[in-house]
C-alpha positions as CSV (number, residue, x, y, z in Angstrom):
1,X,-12.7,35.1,-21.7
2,X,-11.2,32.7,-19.5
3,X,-10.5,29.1,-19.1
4,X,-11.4,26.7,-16.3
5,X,-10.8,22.6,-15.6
6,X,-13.7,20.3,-14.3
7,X,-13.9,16.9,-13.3
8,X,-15.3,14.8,-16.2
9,X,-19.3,14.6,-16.3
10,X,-19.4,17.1,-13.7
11,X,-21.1,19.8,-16.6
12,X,-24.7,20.4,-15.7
13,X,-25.5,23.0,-18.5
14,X,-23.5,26.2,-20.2
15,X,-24.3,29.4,-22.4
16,X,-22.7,32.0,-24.2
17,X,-19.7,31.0,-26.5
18,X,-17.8,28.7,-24.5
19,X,-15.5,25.9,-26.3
20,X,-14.7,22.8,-24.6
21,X,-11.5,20.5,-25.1
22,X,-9.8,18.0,-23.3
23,X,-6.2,17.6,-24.0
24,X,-4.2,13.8,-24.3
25,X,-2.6,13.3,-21.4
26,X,0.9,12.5,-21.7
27,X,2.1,8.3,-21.7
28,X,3.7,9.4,-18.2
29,X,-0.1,10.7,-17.0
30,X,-1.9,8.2,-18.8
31,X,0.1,5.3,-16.9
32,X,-0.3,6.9,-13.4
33,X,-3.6,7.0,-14.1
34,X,-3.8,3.1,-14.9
35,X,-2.3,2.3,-11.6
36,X,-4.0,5.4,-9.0
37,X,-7.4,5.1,-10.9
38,X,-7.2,9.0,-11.0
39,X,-9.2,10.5,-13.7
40,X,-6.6,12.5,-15.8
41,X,-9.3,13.5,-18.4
42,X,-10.1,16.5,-17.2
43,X,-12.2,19.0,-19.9
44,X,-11.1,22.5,-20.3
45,X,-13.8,25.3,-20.6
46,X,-12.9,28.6,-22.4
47,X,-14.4,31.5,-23.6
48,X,-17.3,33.9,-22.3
49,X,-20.7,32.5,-20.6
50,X,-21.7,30.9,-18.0
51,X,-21.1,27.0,-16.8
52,X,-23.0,25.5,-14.1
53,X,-21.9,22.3,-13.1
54,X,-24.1,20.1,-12.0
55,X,-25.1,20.8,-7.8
56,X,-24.4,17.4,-5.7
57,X,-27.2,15.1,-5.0
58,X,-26.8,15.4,-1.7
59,X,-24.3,17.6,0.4
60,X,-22.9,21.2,-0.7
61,X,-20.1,23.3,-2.9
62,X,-16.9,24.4,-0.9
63,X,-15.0,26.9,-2.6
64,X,-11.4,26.7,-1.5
65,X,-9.0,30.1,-2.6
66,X,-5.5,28.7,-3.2
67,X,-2.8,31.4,-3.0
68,X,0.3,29.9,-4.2
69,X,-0.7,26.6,-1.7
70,X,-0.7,23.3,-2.0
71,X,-3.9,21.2,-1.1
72,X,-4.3,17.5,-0.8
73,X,-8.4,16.2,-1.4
74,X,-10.1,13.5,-0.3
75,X,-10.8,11.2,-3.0
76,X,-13.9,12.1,-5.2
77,X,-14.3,15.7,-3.5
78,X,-12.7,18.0,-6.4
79,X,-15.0,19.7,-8.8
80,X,-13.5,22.0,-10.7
81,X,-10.9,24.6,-10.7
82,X,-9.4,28.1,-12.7
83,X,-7.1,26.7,-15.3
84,X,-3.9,28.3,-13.4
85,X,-4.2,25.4,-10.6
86,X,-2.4,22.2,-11.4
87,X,-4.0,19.3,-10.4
88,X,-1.4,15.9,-9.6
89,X,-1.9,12.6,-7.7
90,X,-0.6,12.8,-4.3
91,X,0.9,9.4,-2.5
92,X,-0.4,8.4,1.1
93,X,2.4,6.5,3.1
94,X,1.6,2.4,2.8
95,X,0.5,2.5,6.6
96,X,-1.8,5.3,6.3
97,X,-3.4,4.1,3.3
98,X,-4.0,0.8,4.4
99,X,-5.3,1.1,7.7
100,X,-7.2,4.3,6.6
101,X,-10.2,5.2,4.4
102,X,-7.9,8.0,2.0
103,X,-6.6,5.0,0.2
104,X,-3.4,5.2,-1.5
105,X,-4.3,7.8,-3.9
106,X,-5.8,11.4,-3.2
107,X,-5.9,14.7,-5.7
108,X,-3.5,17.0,-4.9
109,X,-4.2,21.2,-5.9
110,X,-1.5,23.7,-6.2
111,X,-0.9,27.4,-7.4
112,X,-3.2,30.2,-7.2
113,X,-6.7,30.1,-7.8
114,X,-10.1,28.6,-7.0
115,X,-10.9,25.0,-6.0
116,X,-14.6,24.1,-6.4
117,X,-14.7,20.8,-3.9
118,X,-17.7,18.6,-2.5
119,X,-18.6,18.8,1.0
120,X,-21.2,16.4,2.9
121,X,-22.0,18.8,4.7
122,X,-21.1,22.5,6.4
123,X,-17.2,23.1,6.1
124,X,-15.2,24.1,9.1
125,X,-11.4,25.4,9.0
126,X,-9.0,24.3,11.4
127,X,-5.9,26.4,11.8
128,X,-3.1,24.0,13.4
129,X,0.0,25.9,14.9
130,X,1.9,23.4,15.8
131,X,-0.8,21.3,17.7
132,X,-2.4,17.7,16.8
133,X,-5.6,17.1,15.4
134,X,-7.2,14.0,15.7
135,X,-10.7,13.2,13.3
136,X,-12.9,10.4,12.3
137,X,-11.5,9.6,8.9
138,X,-14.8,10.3,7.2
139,X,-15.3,13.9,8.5
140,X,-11.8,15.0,7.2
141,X,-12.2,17.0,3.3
142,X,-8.5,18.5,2.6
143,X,-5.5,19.1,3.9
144,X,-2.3,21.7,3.6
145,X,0.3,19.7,2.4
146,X,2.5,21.0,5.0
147,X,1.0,18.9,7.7
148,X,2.1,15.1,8.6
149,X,-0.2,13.0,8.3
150,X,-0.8,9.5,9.9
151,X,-3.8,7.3,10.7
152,X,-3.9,5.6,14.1
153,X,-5.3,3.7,17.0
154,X,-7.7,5.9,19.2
155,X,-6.2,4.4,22.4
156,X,-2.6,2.8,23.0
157,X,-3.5,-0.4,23.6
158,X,-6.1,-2.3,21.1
159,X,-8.6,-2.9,23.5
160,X,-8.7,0.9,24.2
161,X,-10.0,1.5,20.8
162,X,-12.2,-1.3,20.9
163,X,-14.2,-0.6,23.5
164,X,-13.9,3.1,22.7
165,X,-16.1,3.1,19.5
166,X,-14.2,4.8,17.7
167,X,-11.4,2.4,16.5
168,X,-8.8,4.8,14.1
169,X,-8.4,8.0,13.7
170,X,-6.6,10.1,10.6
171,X,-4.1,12.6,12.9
172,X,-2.6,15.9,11.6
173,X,0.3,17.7,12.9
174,X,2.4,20.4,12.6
175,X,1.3,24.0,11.1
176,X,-1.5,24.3,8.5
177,X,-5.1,24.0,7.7
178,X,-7.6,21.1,7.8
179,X,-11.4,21.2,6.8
180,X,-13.6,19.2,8.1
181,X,-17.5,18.4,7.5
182,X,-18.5,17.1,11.0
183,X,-22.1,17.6,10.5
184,X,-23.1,15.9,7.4
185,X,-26.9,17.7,5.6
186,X,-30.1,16.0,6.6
187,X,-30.2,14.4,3.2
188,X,-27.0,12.9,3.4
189,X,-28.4,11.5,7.1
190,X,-30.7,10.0,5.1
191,X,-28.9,8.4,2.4
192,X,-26.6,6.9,5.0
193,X,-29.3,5.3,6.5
194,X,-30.8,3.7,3.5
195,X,-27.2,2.8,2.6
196,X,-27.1,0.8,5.9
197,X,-30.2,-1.2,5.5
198,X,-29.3,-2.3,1.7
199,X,-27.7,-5.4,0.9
200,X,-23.9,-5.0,-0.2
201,X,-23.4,-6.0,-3.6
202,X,-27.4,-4.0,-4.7
């Protein structure tokens, strides 16, 4: 007898007596969803059963346990969540979101409850007191929203990072919590690697 929110087409299959609705979003939501691209139609599940949403094609599930927190997602990574959590659009500075791969836009989870969120691979936790953290954009999954956030060069100077291989970096600071996937699942190895031998535009 409860009531949960998924990501739409994320159902695999259900039983028992479960209803499902999807409430209009308000003109305010509907119009920041025209201009994020930030799917605001959400379906709500309620009643008593069993939902299983469908398992990622490649990758793994990541619960995250939110206890009156506030989350920020990479793009495409939320699942589902208890009904409780509010789910809004969260703004990357203009820097940040241009030179980085977040993008403008990223989902932003707050209250108490549980986050279902996709993972490439194995999550790690990173507990920041007051330290920096520098990552390889891709590995990085969610952030507190505590902690400043900036993308930048991997070396002072621009050759540095050249040469360096590694070219920018998304940095967090201050005191939080950061997961990270560093070691994406065999399969995703593998889908990378056809992905880098096909065409663009295929």
């Amino acid at each position: 007898n409860e009531s949960i929110r998924a990501e739409s087409g994320a159902l695999h299959y259900m039983r028992g007596r479960i209803d499902i609705s999807t409430p209009a979003p308000s003109v305010g939501g509907l119009l920041k969803s025209l201009v994020t691209s930030e799917n605001i139609f959400r379906p709500t599940y309620s009643g008593v059963g069993e939902i299983f949403f469908g398992p990622p094609i490649f990758g793994e599930y990541h619960i995250l346990d939110l206890n009156n927190e506030e989350w920020i997602l990479e793009q495409g990574s939320y699942v589902c969540s208890d009904y409780a959590v509010e789910i809004v659009v969260w703004r990357n500075k203009a820097l940040s979101a241009l030179l980085g791969g977040e993008g403008w836009f990223q989902t932003l989870v707050k209250g108490t409850g549980k986050v279902v969120m996709q993972a490439p691979g194995y999550v790690e936790r990173l507990e920041l007191k007051g330290e920096k953290l520098s990552v390889d954009g891709k590995f990085a999954l969610a952030r507190t929203s505590g902690l400043k956030f900036e993308v930048q060069r991997a070396s002072r100077s621009i050759m540095g990072s050249v040469t360096s291989g590694e070219g920018l970096l998304s940095t967090f600071e201050g005191h939080g919590t950061v997961l990270i996937a560093p070691v994406p699942n065999i399969y995703q190895n593998v889908v990378d690697s056809i992905r880098a031998v096909i065409p663009r535009g295929k």
